[in-house]
ChimeraX commands (.cxc) that place a marker at each C-alpha (Angstrom):
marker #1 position 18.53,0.99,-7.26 radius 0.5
marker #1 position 14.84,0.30,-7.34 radius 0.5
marker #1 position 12.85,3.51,-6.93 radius 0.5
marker #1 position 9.05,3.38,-5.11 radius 0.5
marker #1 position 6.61,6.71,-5.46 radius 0.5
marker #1 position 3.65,6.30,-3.62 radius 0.5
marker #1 position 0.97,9.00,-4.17 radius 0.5
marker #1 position -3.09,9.55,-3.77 radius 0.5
marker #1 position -3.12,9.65,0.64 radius 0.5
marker #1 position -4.65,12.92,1.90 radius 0.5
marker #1 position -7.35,14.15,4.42 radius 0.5
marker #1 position -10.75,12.03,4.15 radius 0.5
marker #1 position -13.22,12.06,6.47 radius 0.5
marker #1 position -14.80,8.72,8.60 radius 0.5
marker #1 position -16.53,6.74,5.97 radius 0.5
marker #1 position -14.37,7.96,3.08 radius 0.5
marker #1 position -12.33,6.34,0.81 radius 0.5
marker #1 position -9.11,6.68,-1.07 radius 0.5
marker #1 position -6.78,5.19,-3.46 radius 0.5
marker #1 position -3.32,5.19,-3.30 radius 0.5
marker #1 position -1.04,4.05,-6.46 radius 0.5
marker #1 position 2.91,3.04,-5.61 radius 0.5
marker #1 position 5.01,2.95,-9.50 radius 0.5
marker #1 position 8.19,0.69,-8.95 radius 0.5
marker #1 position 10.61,1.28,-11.20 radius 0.5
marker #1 position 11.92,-2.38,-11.56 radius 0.5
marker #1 position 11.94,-4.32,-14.80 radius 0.5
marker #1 position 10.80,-7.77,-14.03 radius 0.5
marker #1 position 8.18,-6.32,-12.05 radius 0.5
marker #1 position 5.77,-8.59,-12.19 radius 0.5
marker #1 position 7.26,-11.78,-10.44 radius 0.5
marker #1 position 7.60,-9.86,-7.51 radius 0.5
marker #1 position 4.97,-10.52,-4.42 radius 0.5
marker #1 position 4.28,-6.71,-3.26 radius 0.5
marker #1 position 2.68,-5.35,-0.14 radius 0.5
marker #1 position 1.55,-2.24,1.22 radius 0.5
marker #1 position 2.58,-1.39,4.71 radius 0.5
marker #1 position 1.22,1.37,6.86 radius 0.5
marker #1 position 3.03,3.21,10.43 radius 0.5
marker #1 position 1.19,5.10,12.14 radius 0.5
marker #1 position 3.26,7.69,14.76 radius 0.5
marker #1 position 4.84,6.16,17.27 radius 0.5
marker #1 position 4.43,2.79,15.47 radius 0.5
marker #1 position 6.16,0.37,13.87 radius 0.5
marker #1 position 5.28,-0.11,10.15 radius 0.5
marker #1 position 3.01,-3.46,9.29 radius 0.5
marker #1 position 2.36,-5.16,6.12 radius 0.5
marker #1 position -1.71,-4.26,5.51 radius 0.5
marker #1 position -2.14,-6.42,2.50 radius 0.5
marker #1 position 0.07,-8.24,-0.41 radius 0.5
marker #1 position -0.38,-9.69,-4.12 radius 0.5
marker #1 position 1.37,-11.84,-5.78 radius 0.5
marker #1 position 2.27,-11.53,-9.57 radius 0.5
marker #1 position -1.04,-13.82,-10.73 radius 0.5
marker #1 position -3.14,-11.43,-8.77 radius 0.5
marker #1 position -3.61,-13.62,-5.59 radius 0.5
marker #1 position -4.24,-11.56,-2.48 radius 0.5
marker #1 position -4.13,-11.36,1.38 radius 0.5
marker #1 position -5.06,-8.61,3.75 radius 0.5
marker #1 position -4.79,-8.20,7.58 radius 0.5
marker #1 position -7.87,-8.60,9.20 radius 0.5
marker #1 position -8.25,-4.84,10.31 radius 0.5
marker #1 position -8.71,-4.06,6.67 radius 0.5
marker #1 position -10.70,-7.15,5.24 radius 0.5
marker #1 position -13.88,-6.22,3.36 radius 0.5
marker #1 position -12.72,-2.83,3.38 radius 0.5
marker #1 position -9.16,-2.30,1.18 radius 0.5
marker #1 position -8.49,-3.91,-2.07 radius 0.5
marker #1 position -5.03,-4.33,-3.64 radius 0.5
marker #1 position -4.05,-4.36,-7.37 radius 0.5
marker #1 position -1.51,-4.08,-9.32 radius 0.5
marker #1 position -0.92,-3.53,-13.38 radius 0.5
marker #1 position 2.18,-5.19,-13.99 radius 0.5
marker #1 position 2.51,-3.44,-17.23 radius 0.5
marker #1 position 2.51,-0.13,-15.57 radius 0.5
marker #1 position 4.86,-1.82,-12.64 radius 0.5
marker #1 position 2.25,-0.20,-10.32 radius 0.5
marker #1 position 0.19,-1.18,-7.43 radius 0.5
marker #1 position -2.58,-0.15,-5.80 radius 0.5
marker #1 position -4.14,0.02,-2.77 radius 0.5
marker #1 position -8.43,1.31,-3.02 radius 0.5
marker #1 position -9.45,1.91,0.71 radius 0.5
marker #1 position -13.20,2.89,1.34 radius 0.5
marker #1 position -15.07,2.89,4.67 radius 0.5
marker #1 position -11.87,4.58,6.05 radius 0.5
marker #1 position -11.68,4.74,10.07 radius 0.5
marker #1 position -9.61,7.15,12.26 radius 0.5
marker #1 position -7.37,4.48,13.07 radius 0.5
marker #1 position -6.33,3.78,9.00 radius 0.5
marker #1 position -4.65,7.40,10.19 radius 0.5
marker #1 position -0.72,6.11,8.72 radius 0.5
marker #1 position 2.23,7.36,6.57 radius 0.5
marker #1 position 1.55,4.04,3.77 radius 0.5
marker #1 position 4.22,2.69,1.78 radius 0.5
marker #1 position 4.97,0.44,-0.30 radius 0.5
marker #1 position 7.48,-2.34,-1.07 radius 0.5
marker #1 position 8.28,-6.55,-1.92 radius 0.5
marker #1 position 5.76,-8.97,0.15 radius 0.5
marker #1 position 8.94,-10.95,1.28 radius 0.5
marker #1 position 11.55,-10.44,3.57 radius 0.5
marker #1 position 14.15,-10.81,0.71 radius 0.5
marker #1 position 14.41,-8.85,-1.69 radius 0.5
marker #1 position 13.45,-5.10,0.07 radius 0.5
marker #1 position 13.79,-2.52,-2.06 radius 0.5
marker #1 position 14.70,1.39,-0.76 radius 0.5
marker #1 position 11.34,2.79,1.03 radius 0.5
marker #1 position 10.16,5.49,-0.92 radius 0.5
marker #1 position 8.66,8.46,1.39 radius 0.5
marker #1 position 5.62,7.31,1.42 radius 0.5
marker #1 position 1.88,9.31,1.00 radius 0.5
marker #1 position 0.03,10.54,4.64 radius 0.5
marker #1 position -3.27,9.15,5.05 radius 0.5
marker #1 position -5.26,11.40,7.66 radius 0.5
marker #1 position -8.87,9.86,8.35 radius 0.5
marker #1 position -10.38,12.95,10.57 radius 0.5
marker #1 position -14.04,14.90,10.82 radius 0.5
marker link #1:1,2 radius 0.2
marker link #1:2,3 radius 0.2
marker link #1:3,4 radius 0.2
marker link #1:4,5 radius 0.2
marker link #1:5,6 radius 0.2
marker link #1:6,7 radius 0.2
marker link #1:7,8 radius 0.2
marker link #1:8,9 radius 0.2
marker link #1:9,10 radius 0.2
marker link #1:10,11 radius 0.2
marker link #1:11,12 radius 0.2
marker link #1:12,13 radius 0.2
marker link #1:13,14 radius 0.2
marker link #1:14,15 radius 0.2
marker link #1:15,16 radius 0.2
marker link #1:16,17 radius 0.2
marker link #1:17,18 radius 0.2
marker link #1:18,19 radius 0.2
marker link #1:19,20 radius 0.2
marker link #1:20,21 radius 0.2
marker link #1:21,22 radius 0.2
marker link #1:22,23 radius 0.2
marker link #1:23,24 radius 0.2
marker link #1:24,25 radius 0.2
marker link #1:25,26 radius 0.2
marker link #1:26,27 radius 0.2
marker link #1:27,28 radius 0.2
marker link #1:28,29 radius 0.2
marker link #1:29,30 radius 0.2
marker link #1:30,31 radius 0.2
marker link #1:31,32 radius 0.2
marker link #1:32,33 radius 0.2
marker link #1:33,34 radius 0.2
marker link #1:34,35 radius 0.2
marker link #1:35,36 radius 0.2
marker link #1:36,37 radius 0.2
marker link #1:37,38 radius 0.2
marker link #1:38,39 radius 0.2
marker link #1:39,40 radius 0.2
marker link #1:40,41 radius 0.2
marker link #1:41,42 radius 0.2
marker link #1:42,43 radius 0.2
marker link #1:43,44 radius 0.2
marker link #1:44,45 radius 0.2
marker link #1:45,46 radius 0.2
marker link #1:46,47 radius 0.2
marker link #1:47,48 radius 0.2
marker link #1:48,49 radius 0.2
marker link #1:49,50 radius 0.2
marker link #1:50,51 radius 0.2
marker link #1:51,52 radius 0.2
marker link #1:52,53 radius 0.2
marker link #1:53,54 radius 0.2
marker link #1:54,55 radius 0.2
marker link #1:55,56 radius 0.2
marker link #1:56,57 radius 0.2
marker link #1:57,58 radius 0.2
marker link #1:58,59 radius 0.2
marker link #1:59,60 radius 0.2
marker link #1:60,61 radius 0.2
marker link #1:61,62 radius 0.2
marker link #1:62,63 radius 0.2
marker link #1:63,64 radius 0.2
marker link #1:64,65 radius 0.2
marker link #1:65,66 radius 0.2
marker link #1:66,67 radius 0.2
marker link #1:67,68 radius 0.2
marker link #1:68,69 radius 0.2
marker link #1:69,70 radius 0.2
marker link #1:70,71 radius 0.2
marker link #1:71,72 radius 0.2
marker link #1:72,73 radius 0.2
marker link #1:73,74 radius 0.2
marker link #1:74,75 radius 0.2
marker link #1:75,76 radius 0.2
marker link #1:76,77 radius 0.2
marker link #1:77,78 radius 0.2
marker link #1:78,79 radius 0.2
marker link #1:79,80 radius 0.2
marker link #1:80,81 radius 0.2
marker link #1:81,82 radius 0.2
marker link #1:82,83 radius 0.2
marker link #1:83,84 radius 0.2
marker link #1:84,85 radius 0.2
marker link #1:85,86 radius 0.2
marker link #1:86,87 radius 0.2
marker link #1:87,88 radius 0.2
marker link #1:88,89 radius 0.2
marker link #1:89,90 radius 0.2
marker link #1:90,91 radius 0.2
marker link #1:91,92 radius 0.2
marker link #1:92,93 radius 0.2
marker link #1:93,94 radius 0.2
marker link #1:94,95 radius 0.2
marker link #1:95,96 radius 0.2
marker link #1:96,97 radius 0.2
marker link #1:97,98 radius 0.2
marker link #1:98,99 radius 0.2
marker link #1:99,100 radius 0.2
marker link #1:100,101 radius 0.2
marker link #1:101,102 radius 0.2
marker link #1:102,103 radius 0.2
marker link #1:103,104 radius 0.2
marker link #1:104,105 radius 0.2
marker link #1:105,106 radius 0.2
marker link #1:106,107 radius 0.2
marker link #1:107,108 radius 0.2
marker link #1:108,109 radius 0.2
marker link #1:109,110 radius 0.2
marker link #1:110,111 radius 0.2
marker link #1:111,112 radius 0.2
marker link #1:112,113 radius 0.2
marker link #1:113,114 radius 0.2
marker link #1:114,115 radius 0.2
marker link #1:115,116 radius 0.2
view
């Protein structure tokens, strides 16, 4: 059973930024293509940006110039750095695998909260 802790969301203001760190605790980490994935209430939950092993990345548009993934393969952590934070980033984020095969359990996931 592959565990997932996400951790670093709070309550930033407009403008703000955050990072959020997800440790998987899965040897053979690094082959696997992960993704964060945001829901916001009400929602359904959406995959906001992925990287593969190597390092190459993809993002939706509604967070392109402004989140940047990473990982550290040695920690078997990834990371998600979000600046210029909007109101509408407002999302319980979680991570997990890029792909639709293999999922791992969801992990509970940090609250992001992007209010004045």
């Amino acid at each position: 059973q592959v565990q997932l802790v996400e951790s670093g969301g709070g309550l930033v203001q407009p403008g703000g930024s955050l990072r959020l760190a997800c440790a998987a605790s899965k040897t053979s980490f690094s082959i696997y293509i992960m993704a964060w994935y945001r829901q916001a209430p009400g929602k359904d939950r959406d995959m906001v940006a992925t990287i593969s092993g190597g390092g190459t990345t993809t993002y939706v548009d509604a967070v392109k110039g402004r989140f940047t993934i990473s990982r550290d393969n040695a920690k078997k952590t990834v990371y998600l750095q979000m600046n210029s934070l909007k109101p509408e980033d407002t999302a319980v984020y979680h991570c997990n695998t890029g792909l639709p095969f293999p999922k791992w359990s969801w992990g509970q996931g940090t609250q992001v909260t992007v209010s004045s």
